[in-house]
VEXNU-870390 format. One line per field, with one value per residue (C-alpha): x negated, y, z negated; chain; residue in three letters. Coordinates in Angstrom, 2 decimals. Last residue first. Layout:
<setis>
px: c(X	...)
py: c(Y	...)
pz: c(Z	...)
kette: c(A	...)
rest: c(ala	...)
</setis>
This chain:
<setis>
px: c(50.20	49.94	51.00	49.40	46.29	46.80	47.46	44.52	42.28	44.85	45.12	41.75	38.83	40.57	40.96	37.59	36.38	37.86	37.54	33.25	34.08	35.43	33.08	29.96	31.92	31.90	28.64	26.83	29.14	27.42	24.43	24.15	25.47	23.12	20.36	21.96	21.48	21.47	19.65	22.32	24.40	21.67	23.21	26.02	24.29	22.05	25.06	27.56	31.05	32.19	30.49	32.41	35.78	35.41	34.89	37.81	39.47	38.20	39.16	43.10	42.97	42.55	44.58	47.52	46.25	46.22	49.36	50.98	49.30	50.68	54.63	54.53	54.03	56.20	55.26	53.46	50.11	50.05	47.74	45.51	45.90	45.67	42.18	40.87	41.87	39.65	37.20	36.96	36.69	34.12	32.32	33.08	32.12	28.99	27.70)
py: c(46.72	50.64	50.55	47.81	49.47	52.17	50.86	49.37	52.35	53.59	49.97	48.08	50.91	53.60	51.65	50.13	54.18	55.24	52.73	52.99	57.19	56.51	53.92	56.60	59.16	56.85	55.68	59.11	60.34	57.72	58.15	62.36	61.66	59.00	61.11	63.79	62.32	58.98	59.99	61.04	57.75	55.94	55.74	54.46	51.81	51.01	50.24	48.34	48.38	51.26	49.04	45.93	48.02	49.28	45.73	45.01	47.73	47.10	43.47	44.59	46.89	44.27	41.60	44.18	44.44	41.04	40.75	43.93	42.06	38.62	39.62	39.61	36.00	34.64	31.21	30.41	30.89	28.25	26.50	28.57	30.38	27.56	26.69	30.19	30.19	26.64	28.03	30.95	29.20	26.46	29.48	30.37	27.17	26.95	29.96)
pz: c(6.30	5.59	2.33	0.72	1.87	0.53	-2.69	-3.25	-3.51	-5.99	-8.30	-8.47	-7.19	-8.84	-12.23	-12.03	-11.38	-14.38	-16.63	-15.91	-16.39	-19.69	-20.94	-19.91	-21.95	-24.80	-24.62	-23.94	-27.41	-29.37	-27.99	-28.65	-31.77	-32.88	-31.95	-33.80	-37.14	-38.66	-41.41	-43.79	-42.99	-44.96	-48.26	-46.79	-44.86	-47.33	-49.95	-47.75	-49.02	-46.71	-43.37	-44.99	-45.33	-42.00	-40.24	-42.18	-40.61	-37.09	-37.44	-38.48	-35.65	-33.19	-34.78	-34.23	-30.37	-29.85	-31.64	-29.04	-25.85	-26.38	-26.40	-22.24	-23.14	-19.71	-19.23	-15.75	-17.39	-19.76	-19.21	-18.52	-21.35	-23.12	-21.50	-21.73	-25.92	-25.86	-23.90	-26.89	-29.84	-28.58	-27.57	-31.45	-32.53	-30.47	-32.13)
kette: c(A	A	A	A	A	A	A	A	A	A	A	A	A	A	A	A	A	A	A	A	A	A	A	A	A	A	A	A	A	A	A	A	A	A	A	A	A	A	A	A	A	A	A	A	A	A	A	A	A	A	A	A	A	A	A	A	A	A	A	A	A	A	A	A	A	A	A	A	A	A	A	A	A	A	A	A	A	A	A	A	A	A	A	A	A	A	A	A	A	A	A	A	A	A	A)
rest: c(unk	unk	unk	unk	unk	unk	unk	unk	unk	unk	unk	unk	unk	unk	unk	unk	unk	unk	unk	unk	unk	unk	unk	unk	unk	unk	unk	unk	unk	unk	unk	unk	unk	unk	unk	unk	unk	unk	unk	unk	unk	unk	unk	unk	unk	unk	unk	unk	unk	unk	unk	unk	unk	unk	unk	unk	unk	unk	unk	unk	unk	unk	unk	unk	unk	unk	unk	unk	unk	unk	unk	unk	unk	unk	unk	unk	unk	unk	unk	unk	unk	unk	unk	unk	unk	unk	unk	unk	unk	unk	unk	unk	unk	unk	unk)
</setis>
């Protein structure tokens, strides 16, 4: 645990650092690493026997919360976005 906080204030600190550089090529590997975790992540959910053989039981409760979480993401993004960028803006604007 304390390695991967170690991990991750070490990652703020560069950043940080180095915030006046231009890394406008930092989004597209954090995205590749991204997908890469979700496929392992895959590939150890696939290889996993009582997961597998318990995706029968899962049923529409996990539907139901699955779907809840996802809509409940989209309408959180939603209102961050209108309260950072077109709430904003009109402001900007008028000054």
């Amino acid at each position: 645990m304390f390695i991967i906080i170690g991990i991750m204030l070490t990652g703020m600190l560069l950043g940080y650092l180095l915030r006046s550089k231009r890394l406008s090529w930092i989004h597209k590997i954090i995205t590749l690493f991204i997908w890469i975790l979700l496929f392992l992540l895959g590939i150890d959910v696939g290889g996993n026997d009582s997961i597998i053989k318990g995706l029968h039981t899962l049923g529409l409760e996990a539907v139901i919360i699955t779907i809840a979480a996802v809509i409940g993401s989209i309408l959180c993004a939603w209102g961050l976005w209108y309260l950072l960028y077109i709430k904003n803006r009109g402001k900007e604007t008028k000054a």
